[in-house]
C-alpha positions as CSV (number, residue, x, y, z in Angstrom):
1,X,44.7,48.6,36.9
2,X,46.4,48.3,33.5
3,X,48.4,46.1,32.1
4,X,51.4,46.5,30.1
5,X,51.3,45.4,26.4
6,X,53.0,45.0,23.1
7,X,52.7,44.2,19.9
8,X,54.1,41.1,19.5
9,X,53.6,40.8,15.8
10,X,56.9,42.6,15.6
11,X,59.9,42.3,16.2
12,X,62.3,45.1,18.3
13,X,64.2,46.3,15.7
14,X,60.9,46.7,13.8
15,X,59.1,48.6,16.3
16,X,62.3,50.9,16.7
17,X,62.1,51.2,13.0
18,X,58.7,52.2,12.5
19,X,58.8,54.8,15.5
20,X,62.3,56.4,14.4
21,X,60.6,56.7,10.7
22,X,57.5,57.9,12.3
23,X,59.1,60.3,14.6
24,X,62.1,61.7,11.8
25,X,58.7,62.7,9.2
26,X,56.3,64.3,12.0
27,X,59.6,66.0,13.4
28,X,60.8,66.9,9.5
29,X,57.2,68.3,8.9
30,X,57.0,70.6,12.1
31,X,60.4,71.6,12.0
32,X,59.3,75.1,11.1
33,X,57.0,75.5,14.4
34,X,59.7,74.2,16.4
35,X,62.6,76.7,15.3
36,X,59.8,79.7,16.3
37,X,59.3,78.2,19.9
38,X,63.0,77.8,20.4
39,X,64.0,81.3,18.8
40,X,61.0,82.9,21.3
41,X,62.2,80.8,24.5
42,X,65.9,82.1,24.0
43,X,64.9,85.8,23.1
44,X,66.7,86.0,19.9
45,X,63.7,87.4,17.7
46,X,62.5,89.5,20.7
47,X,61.3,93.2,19.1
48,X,62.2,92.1,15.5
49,X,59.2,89.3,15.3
50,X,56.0,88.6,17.1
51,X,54.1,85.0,16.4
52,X,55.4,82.0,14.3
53,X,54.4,83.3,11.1
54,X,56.3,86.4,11.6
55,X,59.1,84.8,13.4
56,X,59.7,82.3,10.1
57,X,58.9,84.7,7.8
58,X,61.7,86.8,9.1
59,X,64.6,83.6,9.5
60,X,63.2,83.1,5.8
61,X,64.1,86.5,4.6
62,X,66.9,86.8,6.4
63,X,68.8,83.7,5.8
64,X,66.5,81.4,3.2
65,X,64.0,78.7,3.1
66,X,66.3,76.0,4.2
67,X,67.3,77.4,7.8
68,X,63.7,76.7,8.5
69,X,64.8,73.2,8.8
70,X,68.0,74.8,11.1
71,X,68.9,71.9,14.1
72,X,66.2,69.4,12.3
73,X,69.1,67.0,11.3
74,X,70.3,66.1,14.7
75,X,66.8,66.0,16.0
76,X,65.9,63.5,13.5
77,X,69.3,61.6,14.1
78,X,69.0,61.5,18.1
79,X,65.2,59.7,17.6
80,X,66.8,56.2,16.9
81,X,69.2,56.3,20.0
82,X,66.4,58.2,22.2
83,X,64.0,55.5,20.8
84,X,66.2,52.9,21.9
85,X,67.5,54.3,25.5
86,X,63.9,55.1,26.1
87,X,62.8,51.5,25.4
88,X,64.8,49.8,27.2
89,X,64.7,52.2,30.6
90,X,60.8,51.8,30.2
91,X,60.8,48.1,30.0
92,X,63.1,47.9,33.6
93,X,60.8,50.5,35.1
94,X,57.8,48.6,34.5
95,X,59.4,45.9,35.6
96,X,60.0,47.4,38.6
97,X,56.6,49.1,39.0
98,X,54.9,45.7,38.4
99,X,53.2,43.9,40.6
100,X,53.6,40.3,41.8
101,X,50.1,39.4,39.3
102,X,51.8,41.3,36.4
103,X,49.4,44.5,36.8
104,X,50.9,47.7,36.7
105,X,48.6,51.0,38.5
106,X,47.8,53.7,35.6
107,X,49.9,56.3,37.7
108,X,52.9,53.4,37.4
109,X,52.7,53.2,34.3
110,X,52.9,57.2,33.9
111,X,55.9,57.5,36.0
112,X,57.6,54.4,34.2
113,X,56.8,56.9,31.0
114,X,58.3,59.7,32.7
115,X,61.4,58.3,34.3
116,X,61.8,56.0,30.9
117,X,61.9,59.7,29.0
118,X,63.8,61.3,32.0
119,X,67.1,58.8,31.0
120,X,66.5,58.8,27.9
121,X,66.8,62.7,27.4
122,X,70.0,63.0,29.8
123,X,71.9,60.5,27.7
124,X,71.3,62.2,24.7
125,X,71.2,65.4,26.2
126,X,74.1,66.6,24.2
127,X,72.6,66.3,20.7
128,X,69.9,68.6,21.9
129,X,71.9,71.4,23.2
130,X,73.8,70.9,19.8
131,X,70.3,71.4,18.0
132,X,69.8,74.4,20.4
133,X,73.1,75.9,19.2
134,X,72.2,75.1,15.3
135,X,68.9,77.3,15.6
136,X,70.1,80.0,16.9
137,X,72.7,80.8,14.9
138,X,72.4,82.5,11.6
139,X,73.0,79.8,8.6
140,X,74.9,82.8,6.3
141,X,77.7,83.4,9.1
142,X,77.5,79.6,11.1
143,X,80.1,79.4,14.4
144,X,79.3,75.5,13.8
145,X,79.5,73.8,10.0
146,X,77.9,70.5,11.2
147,X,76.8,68.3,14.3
148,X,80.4,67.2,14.5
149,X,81.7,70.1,14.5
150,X,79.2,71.7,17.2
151,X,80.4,68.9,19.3
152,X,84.0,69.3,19.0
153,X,83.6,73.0,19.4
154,X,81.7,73.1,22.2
155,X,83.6,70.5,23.6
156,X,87.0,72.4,23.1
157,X,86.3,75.6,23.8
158,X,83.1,75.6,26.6
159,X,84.5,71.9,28.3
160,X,82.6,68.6,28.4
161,X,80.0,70.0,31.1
162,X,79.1,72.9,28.9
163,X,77.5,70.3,26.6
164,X,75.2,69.1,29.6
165,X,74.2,73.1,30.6
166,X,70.6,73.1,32.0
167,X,69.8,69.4,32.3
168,X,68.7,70.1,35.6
169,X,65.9,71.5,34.0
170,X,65.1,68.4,32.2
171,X,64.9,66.1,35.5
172,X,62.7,69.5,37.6
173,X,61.0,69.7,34.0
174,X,59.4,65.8,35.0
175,X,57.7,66.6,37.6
176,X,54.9,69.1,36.2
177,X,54.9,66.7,33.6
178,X,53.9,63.6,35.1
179,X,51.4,65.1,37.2
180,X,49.6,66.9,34.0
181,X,49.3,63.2,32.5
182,X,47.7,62.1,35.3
183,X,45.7,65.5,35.9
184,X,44.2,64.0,32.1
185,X,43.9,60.7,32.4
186,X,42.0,61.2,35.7
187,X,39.3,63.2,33.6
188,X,39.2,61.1,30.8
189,X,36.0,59.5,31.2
190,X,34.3,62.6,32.7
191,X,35.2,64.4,29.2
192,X,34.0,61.7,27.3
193,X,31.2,60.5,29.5
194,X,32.1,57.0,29.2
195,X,35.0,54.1,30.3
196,X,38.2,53.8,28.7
197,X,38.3,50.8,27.2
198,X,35.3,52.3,24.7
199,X,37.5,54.9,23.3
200,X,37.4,55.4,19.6
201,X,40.6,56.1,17.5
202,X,39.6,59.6,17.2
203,X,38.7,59.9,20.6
204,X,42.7,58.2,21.9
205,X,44.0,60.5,19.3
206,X,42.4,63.6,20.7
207,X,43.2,62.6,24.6
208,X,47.1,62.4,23.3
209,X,46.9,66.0,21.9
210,X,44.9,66.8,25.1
211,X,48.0,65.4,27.5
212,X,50.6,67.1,25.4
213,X,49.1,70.5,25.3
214,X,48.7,70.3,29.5
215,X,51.8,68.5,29.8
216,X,54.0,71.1,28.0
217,X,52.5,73.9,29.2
218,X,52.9,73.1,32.8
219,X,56.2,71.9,32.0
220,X,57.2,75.0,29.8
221,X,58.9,77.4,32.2
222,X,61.4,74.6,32.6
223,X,62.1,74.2,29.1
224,X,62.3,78.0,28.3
225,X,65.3,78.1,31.1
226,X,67.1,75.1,29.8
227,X,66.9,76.7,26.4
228,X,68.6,80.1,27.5
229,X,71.2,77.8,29.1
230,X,72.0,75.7,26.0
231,X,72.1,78.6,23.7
232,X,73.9,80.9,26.1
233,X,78.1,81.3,25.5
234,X,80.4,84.0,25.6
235,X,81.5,82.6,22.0
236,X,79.0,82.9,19.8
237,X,78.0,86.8,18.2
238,X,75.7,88.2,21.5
239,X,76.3,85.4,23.3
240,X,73.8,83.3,21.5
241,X,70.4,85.5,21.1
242,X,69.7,84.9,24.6
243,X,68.0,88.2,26.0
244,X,68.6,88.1,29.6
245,X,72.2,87.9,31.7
246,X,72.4,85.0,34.2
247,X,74.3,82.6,36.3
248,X,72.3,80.1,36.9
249,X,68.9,78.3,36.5
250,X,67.8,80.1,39.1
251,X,69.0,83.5,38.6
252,X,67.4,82.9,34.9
253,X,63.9,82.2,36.1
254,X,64.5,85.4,38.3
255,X,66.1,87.4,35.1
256,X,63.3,86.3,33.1
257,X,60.5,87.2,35.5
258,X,61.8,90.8,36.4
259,X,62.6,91.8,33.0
260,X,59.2,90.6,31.1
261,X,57.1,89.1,33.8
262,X,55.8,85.8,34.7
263,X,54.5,85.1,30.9
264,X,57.9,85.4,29.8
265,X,58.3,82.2,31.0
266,X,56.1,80.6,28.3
267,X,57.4,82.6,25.5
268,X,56.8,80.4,22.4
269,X,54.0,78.3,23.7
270,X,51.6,79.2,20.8
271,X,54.3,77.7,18.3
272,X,54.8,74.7,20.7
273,X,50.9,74.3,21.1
274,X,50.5,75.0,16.9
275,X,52.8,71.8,16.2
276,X,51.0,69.6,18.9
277,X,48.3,68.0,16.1
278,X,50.3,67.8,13.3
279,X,53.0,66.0,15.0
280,X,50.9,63.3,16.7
281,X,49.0,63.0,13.3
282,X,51.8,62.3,10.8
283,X,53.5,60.1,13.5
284,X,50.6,58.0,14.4
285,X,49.5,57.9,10.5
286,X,53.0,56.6,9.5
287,X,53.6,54.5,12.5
288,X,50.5,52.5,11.6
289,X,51.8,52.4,7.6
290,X,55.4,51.2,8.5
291,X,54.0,48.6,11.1
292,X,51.4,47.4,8.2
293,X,54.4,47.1,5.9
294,X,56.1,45.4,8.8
295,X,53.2,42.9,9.8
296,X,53.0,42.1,5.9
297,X,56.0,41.3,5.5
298,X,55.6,39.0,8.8
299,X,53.3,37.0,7.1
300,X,50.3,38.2,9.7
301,X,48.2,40.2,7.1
302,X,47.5,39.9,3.1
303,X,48.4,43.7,2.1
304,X,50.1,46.1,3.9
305,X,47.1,48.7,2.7
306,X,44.5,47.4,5.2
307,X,44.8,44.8,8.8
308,X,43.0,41.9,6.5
309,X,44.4,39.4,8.6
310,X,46.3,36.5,6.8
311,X,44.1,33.3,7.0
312,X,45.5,30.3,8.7
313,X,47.9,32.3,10.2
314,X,48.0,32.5,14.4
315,X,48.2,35.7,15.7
316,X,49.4,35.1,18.7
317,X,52.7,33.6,17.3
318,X,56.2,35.6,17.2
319,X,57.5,36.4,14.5
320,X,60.6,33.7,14.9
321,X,58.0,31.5,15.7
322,X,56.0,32.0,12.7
323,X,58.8,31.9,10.5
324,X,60.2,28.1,12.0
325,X,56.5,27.0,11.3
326,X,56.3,28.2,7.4
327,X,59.5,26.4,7.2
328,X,58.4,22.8,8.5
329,X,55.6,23.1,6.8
330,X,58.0,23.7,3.7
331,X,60.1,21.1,4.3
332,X,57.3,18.9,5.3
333,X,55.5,19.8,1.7
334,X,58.6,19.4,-0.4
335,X,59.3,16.0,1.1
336,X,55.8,14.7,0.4
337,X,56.5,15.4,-3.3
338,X,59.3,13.8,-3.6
339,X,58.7,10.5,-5.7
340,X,59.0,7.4,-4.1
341,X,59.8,3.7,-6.0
């Protein structure tokens, strides 16, 4: 059994904070990898490009350094609301997965994840088609000058359920996915040859890349259909990039099979699979900066360059709680100096 914890050191706005941060810099620093796996899922570069490399050396020629970064903006702005939606469904679904000693089962927990992320995704489904839309088209000639006006667009000329095509895929998507993070953490200590709670840093870092690469590549066939469907409309120049004709999710994973075979489904993985590191890297690196900065400025630690914890101070304490205590201790000093006749 595990049970479900926090830092309580910090306060919510705080952990949303450091995770949006975190999550906008690994996401700003990878965006390159991910416009390569999303290019190759829709079928846009298909005989002009092969690889990442070639695929971004070829968007770079073509249209300039910057549409590298095309869609990154609204995939950095969707992280705080995500963040948030995802939060808060997680917290009921533990709740809810709990048991009456306030232990929660491993394979709990992983569902809570994956239900949590599940709601999360469908609420701000439409910023990610939008991001879809922003990749795929060429920066020189744009059908959409902004997130705003993607949205308006789409939403005038496709209809409101246009901007929810293929999240369907997201919810069938889950499924693979959960059961590859359990698939992992049942191995765990047969990888490692030892318990859980032993686990170094390196070793926790290395079984999150682990869980993301088997995650997302069971999960990938999914995400390559709901990425034809977002980028597919009879109003943009070749209806998008996408390379196959469909109409449906269904007919697409049949499209996609008979015209380039059962690996066309995970066209893109290498990009996806490239980006898995240095994401989880530069977002646990600056997650663990920002919540130093964060405990520092707490009062729970002397420098926000090391976890030196503050003497005197009780750790176990909230932050409220710790602030109402330096303050009676305040008052309670400045009174005692006050001179008396």
């Amino acid at each position: 059994m595990a049970t479900w914890r926090r830092d309580s050191r910090l306060t919510g706005s705080q952990r949303l904070l450091c995770a949006g941060l975190a999550g906008a810099l690994s996401l700003s620093l990878t965006a390159p990898l991910e416009l390569a796996a999303v290019l190759a899922q829709v079928g846009a570069m298909r005989g002009h490009a092969r690889g990442p490399w070639a695929t971004g050396l070829q968007v770079w020629r073509a249209e300039g350094p910057r549409a590298l970064w095309k869609g990154n903006g609204v995939a950095c702005l969707r992280l705080f609301p995500c963040s948030a939606v995802q939060l808060a469904a997680y917290r009921k679904f533990v709740i809810l997965f709990t048991d009456d000693l306030g232990r929660i089962s491993q394979w709990s927990s992983i569902m809570a994840g994956s239900l949590a992320g599940m709601v999360s995704t469908i609420v701000t489904y439409p910023t990610d088609l939008i991001k879809t839309r922003l990749i795929v088209q060429n920066m020189l000639e744009p059908s959409y000058k902004g997130i705003l006006h993607a949205l308006a667009t789409i939403y005038q000329q496709e209809g409101f359920l246009a901007l929810y095509r293929g999240v369907s895929l997201t919810v069938l998507g889950a499924l693979p996915f959960s059961a590859g993070s359990l698939l992992v953490y049942m191995n765990l200590e047969k990888i490692w040859n030892g318990p859980r709670d032993r686990f170094s840093l390196l070793q926790n870092f290395a079984n999150v890349c682990l869980a993301a690469a088997v995650t997302q590549t069971l999960s990938f066939p999914f995400d390559t259909v709901k990425r034809k469907m977002q980028a597919h409309s009879p109003y943009l120049p070749h209806c998008g990039g996408v390379d196959v004709h469909f109409s449906g999710a269904v007919d697409c994973f049949r499209q996609i099979i008979k015209t380039q075979g059962m690996l066309g489904l995970w066209n893109g993985l290498t990009a996806n699979l490239l980006k898995i590191v240095p994401y989880f890297g530069v977002m646990f690196s600056t997650f663990e900066f920002c919540k130093r900065i964060c405990l520092y400025q707490n009062g729970y630690i002397v420098s926000p360059l090391s976890y030196k914890l503050t003497p005197g101070v009780d750790q176990s304490l909230k932050p409220q709680e710790l602030r109402e205590l330096k303050k009676f201790f305040k008052t309670r000093t400045l009174k005692s100096k006050k001179p008396t006749l």
